[in-house]
BAMI-928879 format. One record per residue: residue in one letter; x, y, z of N, C-alpha, C, CB in turn. Coordinates in nm, 4 decimals. Glycine has a CB too. Example, Ala and Ser with C-alpha at 12.3 -4.5 7.8 and 13.67 -1.06 7.14 Angstrom:
// residues 2
['A',[1.3190,-0.5690,0.7800],[1.2300,-0.4500,0.7800],[1.3200,-0.3300,0.7800],[1.1308,-0.4473,0.9046]]
['S',[1.2850,-0.2250,0.7080],[1.3670,-0.1060,0.7140],[1.2900,0.0030,0.7870],[1.4084,-0.0598,0.5725]]
This chain:
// residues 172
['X',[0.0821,-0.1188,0.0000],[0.0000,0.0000,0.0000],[0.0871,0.1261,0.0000],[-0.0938,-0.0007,0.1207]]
['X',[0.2030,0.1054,0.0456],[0.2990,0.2300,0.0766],[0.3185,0.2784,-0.0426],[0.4382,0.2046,0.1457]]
['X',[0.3408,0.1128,-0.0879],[0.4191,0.1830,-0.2836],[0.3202,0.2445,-0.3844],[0.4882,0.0307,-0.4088]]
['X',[0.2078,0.2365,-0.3610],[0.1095,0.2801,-0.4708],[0.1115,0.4149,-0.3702],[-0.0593,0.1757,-0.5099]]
['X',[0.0820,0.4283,-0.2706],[0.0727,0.5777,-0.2123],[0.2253,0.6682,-0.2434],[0.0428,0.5635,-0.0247]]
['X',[0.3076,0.6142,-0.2668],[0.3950,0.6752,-0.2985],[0.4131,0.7299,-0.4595],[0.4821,0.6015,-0.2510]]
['X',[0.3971,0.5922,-0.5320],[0.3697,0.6253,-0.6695],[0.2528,0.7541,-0.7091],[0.3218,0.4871,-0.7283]]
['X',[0.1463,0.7686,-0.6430],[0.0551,0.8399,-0.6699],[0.1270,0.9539,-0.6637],[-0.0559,0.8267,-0.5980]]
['X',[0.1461,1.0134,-0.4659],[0.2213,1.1324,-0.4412],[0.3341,1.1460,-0.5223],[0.2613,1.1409,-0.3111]]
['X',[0.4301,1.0860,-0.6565],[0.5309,1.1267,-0.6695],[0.5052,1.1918,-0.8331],[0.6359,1.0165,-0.6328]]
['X',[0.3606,1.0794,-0.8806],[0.2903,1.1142,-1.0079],[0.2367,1.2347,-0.9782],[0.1840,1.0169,-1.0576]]
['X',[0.1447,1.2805,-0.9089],[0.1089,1.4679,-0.9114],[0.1910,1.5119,-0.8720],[0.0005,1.5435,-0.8351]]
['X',[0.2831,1.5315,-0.8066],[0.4367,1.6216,-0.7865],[0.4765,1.6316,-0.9125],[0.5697,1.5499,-0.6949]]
['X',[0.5025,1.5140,-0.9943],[0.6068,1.5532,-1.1371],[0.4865,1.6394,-1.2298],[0.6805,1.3723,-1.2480]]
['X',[0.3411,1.5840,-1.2336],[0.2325,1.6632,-1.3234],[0.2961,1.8318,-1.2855],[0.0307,1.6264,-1.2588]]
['X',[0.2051,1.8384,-1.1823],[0.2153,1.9716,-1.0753],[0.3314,2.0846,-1.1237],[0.2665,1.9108,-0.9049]]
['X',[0.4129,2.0300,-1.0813],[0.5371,2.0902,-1.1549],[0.5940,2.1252,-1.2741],[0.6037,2.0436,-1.1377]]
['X',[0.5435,2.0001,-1.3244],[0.6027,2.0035,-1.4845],[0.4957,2.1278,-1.5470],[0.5794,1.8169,-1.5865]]
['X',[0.3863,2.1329,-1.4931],[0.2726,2.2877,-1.5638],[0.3607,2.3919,-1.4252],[-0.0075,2.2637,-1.5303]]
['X',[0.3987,2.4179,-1.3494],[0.4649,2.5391,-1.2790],[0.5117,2.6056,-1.3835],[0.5783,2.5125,-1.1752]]
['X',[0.6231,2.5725,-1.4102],[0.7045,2.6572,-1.5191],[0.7056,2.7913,-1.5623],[0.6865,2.6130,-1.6207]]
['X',[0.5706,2.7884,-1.6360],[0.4966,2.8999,-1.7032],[0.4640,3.0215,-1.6146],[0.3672,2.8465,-1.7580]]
['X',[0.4343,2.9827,-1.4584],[0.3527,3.0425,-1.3827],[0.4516,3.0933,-1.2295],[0.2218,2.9326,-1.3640]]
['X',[0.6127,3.0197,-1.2716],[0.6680,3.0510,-1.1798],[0.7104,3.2284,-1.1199],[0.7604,2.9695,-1.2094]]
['X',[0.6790,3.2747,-1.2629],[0.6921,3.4390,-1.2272],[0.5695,3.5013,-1.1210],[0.6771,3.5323,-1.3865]]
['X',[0.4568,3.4410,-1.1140],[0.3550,3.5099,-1.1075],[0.3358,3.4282,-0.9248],[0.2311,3.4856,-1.2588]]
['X',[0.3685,3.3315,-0.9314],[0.3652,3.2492,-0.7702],[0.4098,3.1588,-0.7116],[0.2825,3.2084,-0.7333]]
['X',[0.4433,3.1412,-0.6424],[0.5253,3.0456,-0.5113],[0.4858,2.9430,-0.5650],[0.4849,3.0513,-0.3369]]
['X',[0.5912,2.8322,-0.5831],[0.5263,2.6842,-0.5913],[0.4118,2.6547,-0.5228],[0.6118,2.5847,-0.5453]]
['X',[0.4391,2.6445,-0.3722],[0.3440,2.5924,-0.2829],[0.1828,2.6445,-0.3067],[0.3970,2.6316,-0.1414]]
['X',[0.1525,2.7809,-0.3901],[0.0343,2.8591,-0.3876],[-0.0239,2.7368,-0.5494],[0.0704,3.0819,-0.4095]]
['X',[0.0862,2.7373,-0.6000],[0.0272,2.6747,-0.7713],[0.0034,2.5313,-0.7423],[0.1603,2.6830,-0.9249]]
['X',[0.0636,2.4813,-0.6152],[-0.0072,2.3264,-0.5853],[-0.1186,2.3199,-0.5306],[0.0611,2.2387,-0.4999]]
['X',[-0.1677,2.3998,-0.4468],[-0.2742,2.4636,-0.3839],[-0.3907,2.4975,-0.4930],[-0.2187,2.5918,-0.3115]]
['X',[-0.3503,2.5445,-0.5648],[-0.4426,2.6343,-0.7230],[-0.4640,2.4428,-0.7880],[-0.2728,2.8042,-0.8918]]
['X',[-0.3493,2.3824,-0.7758],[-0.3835,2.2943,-0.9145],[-0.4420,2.1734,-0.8108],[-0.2203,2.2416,-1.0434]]
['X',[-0.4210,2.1392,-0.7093],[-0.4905,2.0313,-0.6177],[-0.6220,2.0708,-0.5830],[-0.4161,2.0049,-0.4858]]
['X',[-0.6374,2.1836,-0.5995],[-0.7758,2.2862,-0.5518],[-0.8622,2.2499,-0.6675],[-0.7486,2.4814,-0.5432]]
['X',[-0.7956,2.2953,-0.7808],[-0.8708,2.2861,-0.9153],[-0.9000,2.1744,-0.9610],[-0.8125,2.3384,-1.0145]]
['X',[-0.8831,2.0935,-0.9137],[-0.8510,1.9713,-0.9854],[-0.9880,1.8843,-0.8938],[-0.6571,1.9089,-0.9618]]
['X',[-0.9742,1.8942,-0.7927],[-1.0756,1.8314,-0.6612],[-1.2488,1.9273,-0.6761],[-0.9715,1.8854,-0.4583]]
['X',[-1.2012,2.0749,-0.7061],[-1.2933,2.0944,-0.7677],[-1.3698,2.0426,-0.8813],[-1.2728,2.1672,-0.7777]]
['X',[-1.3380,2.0699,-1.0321],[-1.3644,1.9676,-1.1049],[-1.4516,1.8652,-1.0634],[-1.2642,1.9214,-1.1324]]
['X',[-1.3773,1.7608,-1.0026],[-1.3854,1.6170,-0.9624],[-1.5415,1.6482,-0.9140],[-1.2578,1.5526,-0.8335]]
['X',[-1.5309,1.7408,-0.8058],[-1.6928,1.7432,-0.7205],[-1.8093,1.7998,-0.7861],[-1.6928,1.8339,-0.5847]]
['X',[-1.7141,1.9170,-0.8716],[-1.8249,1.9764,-0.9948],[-1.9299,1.8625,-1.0659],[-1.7248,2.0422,-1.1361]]
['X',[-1.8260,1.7837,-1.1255],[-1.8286,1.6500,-1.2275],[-1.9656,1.5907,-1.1427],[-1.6547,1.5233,-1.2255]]
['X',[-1.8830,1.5100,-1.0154],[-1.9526,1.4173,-0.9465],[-2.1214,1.4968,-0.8865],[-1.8364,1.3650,-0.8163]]
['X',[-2.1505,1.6115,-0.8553],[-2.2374,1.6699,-0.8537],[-2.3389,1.6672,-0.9334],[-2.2048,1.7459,-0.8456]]
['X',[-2.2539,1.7178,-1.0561],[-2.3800,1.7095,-1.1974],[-2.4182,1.5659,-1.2279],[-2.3142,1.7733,-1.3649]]
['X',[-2.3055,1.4428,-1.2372],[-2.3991,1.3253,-1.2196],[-2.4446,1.2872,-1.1250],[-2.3668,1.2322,-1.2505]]
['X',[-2.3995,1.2916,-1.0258],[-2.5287,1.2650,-0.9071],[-2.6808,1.3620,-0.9715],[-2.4628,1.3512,-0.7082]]
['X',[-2.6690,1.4462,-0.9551],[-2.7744,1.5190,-0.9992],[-2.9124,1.4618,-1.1148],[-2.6959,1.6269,-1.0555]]
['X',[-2.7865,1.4011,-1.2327],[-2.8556,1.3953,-1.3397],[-2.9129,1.2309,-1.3781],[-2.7626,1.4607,-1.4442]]
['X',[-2.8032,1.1407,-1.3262],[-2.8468,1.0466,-1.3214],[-2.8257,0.9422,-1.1840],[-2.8105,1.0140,-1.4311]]
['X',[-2.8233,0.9773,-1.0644],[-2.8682,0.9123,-0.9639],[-2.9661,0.9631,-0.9182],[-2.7937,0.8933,-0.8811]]
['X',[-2.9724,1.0994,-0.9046],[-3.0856,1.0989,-0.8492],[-3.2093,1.1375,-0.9791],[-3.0710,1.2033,-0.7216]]
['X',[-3.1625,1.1730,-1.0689],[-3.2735,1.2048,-1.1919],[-3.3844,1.3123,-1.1106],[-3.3687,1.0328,-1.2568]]
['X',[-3.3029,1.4397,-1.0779],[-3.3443,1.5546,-1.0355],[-3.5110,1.5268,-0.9769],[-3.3238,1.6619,-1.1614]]
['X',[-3.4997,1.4039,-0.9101],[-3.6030,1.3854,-0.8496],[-3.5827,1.3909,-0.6515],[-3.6494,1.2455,-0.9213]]
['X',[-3.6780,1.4737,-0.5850],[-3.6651,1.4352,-0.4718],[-3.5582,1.2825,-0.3970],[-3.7995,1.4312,-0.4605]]
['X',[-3.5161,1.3193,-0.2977],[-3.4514,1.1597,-0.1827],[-3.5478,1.1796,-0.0469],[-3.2229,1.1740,-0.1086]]
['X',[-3.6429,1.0703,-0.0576],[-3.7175,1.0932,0.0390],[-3.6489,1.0014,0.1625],[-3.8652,1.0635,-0.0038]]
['X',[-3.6306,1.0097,0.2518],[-3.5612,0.9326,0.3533],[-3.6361,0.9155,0.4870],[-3.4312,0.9964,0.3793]]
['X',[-3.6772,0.8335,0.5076],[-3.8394,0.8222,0.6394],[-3.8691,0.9579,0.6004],[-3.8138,0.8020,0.8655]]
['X',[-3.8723,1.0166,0.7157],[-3.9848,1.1942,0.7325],[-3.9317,1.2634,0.6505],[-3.9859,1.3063,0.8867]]
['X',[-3.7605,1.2852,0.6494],[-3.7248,1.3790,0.5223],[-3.7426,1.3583,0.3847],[-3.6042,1.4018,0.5191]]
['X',[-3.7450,1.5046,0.3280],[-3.7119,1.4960,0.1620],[-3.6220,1.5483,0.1651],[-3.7921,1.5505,0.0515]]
['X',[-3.5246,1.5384,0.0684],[-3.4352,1.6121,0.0231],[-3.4065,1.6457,-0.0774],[-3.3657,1.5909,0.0465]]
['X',[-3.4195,1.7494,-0.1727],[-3.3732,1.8143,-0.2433],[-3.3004,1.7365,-0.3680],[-3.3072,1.8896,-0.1675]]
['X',[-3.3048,1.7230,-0.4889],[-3.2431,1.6598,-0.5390],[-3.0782,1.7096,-0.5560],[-3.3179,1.6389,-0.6369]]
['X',[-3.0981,1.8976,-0.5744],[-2.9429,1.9346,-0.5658],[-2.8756,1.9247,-0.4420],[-2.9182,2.0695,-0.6044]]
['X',[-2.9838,1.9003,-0.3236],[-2.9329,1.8883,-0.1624],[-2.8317,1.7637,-0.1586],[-3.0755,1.8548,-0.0429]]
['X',[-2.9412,1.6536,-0.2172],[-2.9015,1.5247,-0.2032],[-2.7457,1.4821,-0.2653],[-3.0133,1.4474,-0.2689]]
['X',[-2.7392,1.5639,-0.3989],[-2.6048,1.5401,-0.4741],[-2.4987,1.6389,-0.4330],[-2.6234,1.5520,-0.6311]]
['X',[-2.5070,1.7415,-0.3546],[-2.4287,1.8083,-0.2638],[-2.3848,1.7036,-0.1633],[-2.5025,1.9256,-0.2017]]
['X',[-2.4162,1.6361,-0.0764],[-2.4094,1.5607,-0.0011],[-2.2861,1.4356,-0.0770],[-2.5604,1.5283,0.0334]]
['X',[-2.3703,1.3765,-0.1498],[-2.3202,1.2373,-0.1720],[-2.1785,1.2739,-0.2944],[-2.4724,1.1210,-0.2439]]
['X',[-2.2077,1.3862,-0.3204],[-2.0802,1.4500,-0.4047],[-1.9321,1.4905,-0.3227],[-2.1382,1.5980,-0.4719]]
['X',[-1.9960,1.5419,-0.1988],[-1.8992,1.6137,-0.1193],[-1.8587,1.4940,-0.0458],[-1.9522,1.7418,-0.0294]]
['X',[-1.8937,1.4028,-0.0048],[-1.8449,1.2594,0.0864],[-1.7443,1.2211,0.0070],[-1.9584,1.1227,0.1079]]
['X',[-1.7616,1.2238,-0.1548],[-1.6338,1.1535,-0.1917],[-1.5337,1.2388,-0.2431],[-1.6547,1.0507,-0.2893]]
['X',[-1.5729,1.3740,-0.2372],[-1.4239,1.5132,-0.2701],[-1.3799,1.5339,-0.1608],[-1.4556,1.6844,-0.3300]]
['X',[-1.4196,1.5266,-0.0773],[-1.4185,1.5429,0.0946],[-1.2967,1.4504,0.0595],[-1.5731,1.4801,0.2233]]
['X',[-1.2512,1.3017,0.0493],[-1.1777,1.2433,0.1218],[-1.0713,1.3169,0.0285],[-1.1941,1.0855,0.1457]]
['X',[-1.0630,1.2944,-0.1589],[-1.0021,1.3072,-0.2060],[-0.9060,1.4607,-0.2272],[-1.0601,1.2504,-0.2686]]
['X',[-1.0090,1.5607,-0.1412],[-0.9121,1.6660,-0.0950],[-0.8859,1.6863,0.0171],[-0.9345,1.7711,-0.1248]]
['X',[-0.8595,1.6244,0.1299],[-0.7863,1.5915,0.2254],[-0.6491,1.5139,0.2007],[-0.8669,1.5279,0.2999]]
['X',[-0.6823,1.4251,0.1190],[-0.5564,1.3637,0.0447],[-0.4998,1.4643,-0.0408],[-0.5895,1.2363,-0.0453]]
['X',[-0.5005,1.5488,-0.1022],[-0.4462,1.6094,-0.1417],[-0.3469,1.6845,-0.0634],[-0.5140,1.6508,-0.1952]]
['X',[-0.4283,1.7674,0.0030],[-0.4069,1.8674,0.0967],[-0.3070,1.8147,0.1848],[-0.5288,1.9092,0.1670]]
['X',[-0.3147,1.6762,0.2526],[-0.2188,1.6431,0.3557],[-0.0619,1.6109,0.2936],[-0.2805,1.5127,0.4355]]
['X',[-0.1101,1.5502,0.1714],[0.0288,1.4653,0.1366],[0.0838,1.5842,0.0486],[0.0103,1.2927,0.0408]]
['X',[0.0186,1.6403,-0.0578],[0.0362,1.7232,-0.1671],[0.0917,1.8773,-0.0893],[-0.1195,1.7303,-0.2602]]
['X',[-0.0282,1.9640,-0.1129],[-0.0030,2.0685,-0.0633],[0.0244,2.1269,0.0791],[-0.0733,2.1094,-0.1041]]
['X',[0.0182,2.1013,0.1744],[0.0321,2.1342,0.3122],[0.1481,2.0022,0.4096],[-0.1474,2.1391,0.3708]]
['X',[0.2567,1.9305,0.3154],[0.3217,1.8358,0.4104],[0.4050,1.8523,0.4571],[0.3484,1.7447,0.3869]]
['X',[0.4250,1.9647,0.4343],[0.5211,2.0481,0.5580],[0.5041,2.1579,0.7011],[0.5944,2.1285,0.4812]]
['X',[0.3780,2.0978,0.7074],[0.2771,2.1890,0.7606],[0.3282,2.1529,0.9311],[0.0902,2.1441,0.7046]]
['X',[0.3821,2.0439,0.9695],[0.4421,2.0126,1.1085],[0.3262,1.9260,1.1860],[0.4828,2.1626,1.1969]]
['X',[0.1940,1.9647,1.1461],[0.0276,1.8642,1.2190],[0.0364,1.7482,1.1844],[-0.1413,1.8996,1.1615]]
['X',[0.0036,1.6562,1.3160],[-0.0326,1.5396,1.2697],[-0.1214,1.4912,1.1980],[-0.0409,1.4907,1.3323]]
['X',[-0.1290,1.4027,1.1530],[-0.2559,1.3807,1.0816],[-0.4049,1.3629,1.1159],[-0.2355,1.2905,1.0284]]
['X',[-0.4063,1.3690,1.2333],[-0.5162,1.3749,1.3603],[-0.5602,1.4959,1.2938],[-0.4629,1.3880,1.5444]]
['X',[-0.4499,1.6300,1.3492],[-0.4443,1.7652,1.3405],[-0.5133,1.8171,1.2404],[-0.3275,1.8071,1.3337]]
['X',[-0.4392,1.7542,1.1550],[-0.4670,1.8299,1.0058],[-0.6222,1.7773,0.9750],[-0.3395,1.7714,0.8607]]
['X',[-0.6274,1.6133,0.9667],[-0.7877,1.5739,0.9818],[-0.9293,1.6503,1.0217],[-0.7863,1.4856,1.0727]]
['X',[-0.8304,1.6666,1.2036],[-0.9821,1.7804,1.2752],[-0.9878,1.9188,1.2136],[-0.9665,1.8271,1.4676]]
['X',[-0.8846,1.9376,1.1360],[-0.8838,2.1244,1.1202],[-0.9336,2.0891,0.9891],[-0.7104,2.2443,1.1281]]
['X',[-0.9230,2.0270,0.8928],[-1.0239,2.0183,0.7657],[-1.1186,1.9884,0.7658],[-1.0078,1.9595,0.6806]]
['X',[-1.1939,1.9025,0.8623],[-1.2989,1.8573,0.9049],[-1.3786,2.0336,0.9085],[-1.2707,1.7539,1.0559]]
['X',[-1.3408,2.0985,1.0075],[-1.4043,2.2060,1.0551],[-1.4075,2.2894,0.9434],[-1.3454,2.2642,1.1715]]
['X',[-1.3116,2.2915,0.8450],[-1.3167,2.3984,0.7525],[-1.4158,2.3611,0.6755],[-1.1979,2.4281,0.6787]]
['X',[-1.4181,2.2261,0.6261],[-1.5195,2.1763,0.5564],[-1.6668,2.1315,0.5803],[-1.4724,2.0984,0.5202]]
['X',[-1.6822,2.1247,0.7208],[-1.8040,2.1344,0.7517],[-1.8028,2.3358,0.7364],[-1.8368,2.0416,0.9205]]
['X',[-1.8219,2.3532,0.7537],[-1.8221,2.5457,0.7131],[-1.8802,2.5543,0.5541],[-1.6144,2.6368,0.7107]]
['X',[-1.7819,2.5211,0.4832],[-1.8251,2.5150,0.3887],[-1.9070,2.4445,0.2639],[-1.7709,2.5361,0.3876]]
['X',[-1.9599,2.3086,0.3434],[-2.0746,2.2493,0.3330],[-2.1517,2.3245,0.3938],[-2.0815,2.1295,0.3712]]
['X',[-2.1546,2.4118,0.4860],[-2.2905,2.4845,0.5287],[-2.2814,2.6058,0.4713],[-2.3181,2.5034,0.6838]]
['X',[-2.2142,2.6771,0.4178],[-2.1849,2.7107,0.2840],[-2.2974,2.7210,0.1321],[-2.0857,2.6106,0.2663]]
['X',[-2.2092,2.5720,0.1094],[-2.2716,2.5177,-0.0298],[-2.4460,2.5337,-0.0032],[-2.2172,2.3270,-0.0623]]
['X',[-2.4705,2.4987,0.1031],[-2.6271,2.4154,0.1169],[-2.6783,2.5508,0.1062],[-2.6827,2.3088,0.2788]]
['X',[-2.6306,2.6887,0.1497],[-2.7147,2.7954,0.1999],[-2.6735,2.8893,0.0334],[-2.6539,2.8748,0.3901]]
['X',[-2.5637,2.8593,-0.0363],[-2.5925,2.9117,-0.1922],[-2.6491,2.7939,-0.3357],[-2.4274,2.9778,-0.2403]]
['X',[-2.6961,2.7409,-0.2527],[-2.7884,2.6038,-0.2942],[-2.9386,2.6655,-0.2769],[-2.7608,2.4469,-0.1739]]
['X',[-2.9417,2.6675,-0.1783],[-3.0783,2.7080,-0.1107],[-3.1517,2.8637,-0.2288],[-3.0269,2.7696,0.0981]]
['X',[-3.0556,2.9195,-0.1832],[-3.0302,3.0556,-0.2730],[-3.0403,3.0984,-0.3861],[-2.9430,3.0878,-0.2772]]
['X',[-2.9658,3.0215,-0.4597],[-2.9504,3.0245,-0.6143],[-3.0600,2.9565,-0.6930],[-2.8197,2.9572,-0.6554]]
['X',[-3.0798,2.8348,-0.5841],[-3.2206,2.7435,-0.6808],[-3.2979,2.7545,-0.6614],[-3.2546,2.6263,-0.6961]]
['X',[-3.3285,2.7481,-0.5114],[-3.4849,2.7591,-0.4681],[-3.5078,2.8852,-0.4828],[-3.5285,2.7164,-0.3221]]
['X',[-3.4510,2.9808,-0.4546],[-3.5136,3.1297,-0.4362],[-3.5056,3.1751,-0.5729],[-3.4299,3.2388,-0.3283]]
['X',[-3.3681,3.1696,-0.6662],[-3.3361,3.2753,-0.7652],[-3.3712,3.1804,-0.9184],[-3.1497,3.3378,-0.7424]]
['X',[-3.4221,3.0207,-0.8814],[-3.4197,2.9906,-1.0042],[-3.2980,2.9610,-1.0556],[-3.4718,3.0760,-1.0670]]
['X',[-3.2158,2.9139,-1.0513],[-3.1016,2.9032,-1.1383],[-3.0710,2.7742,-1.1559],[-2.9891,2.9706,-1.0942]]
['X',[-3.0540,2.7283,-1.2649],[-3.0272,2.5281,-1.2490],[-2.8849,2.4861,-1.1806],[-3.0129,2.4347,-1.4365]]
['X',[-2.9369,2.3640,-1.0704],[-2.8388,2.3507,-0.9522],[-2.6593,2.3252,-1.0286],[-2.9036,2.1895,-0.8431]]
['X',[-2.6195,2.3275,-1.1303],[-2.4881,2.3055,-1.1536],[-2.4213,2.4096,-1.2008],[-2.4697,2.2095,-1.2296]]
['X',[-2.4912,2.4940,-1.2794],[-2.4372,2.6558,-1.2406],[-2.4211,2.7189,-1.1396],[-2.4962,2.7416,-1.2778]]
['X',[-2.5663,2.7135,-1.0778],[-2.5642,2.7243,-0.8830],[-2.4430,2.6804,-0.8401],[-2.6812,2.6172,-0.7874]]
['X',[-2.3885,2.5460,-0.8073],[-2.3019,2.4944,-0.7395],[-2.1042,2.5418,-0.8270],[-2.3671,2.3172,-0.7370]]
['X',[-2.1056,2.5994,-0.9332],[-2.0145,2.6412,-0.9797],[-1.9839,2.7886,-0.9015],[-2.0384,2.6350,-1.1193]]
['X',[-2.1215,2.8869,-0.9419],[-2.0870,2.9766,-0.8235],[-2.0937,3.0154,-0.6996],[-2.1019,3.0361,-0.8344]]
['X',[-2.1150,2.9174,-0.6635],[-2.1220,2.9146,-0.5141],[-1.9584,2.8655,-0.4511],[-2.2561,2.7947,-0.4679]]
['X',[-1.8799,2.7857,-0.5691],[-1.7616,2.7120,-0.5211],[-1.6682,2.8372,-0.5544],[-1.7242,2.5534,-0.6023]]
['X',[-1.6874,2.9340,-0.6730],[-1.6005,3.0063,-0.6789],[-1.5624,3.1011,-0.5080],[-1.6470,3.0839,-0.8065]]
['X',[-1.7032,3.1641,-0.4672],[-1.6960,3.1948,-0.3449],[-1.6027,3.1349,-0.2122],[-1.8089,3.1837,-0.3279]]
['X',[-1.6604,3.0288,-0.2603],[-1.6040,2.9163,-0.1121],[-1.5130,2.8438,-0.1357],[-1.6992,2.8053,-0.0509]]
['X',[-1.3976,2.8472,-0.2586],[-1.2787,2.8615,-0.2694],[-1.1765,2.9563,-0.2571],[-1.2733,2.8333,-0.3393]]
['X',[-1.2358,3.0476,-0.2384],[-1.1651,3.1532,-0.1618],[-1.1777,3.2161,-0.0122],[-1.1821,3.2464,-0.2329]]
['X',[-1.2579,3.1412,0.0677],[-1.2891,3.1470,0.1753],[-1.1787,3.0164,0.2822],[-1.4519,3.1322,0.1586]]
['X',[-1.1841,2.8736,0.1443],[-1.1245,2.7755,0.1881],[-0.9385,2.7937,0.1792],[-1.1917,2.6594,0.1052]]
['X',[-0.9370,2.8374,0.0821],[-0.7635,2.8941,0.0848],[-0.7395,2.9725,0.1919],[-0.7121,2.9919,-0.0430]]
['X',[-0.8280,3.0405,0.2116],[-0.7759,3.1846,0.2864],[-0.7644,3.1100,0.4274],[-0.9035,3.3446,0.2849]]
['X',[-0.8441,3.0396,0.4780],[-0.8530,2.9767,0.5942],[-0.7514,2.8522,0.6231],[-0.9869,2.9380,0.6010]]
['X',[-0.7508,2.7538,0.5232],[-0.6208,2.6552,0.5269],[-0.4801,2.7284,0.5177],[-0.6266,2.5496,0.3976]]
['X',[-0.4931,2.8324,0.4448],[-0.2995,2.8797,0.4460],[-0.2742,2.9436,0.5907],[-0.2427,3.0351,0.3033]]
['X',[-0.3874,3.0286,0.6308],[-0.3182,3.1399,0.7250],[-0.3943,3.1118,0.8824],[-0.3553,3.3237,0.6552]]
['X',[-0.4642,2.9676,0.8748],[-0.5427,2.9274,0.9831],[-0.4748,2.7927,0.9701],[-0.7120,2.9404,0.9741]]
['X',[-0.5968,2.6796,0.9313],[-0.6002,2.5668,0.9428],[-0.4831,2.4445,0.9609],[-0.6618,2.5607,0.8603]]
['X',[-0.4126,2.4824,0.8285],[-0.2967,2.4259,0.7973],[-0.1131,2.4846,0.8177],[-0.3341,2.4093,0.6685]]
['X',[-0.1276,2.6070,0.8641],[-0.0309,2.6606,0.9201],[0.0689,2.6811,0.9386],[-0.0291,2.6579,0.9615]]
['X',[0.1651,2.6514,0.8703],[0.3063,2.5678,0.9471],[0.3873,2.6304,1.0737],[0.4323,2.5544,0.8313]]
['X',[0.4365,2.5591,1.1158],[0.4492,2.6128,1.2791],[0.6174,2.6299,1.1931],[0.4086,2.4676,1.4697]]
['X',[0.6280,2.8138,1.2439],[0.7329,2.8488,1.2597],[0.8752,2.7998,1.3735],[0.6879,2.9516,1.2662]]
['X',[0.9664,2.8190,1.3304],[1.0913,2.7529,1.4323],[1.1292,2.8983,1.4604],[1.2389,2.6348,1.3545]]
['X',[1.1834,2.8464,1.5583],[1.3095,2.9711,1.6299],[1.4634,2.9569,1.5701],[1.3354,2.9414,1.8251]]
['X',[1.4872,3.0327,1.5474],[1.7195,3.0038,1.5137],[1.7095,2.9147,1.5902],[1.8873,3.1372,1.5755]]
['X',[1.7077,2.9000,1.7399],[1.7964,2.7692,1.7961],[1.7027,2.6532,1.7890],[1.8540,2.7846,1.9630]]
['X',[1.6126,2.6150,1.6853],[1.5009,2.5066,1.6480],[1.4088,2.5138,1.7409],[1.5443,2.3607,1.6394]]
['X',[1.3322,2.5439,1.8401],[1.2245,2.5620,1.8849],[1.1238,2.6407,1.8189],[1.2453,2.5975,1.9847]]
['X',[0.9765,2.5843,1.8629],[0.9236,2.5977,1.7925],[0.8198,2.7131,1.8754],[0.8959,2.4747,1.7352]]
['X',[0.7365,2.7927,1.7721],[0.6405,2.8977,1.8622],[0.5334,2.8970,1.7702],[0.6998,3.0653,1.8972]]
């Protein structure tokens, strides 16, 4: 298991990089792994959203005992369970592994960011479709532009952190 986890992490490092190049004038490595692990997990949930949407749930209600749910509710949900893991993986191994948190650490502090911004999504969900009319996969495009910049801003200079050293290696 080590070796395929390694192979993976060493396959988006060489991708990752090998597109830097172009972009090294304009930003820090660490910000363009961030941009391209970001973008990329986006996508993925974008993707997985619109088919959940279109053909699991066939933009029909999820009635569940007493609840209904929403058909864009429902594919918010079952979309975000599986970007959820796959950008945590990112984030831990990829962009933030020098961050000094254990993986406990880093776990509970994405956890929190991401519950935030699942409550988030649900409330420019709520917003965009139910109130303003707008079909839920445009909805959920701009709603992520928002709350990708809420989620950077919070993982670089909050969540994920890296704990500064002192000259004589202690840490503060």
């Amino acid at each position: 298991m080590r070796k395929v986890h390694d192979f993976i992490r060493r396959t988006i490092f060489n991708i990752i990089d090998l597109f830097y190049k172009p972009f090294k004038k304009w930003m820090p490595l660490h910000t363009f792994r961030y941009a391209a692990c970001g973008g990329g997990n986006v996508v993925f949930d974008i993707t997985l959203f619109s088919f959940c949407y279109n053909f699991i749930f066939k933009k029909q209600n999820l009635h569940i005992g007493a609840y209904t749910l929403s058909p864009h509710i429902a594919s918010l949900a079952l979309s975000f369970s599986i970007s959820f893991c796959t950008g945590f993986y990112l984030n831990r191994y990829i962009v933030f592994k020098e961050s000094g948190l254990s993986k406990r650490g880093q776990l509970s502090r994405f956890i929190i960011v991401n519950a935030i911004c699942i409550l988030l999504n649900v409330i420019f969900l709520k917003v965009l479709v139910d109130w303003l009319g707008i079909y839920p996969t445009p909805s959920k495009i701009i709603a992520t532009v928002f709350i990708a910049c809420f989620s950077y801003f919070s993982q670089t200079h909050f969540f994920f952190k890296a704990k500064k050293t002192l000259p004589d290696g202690g840490k503060f």
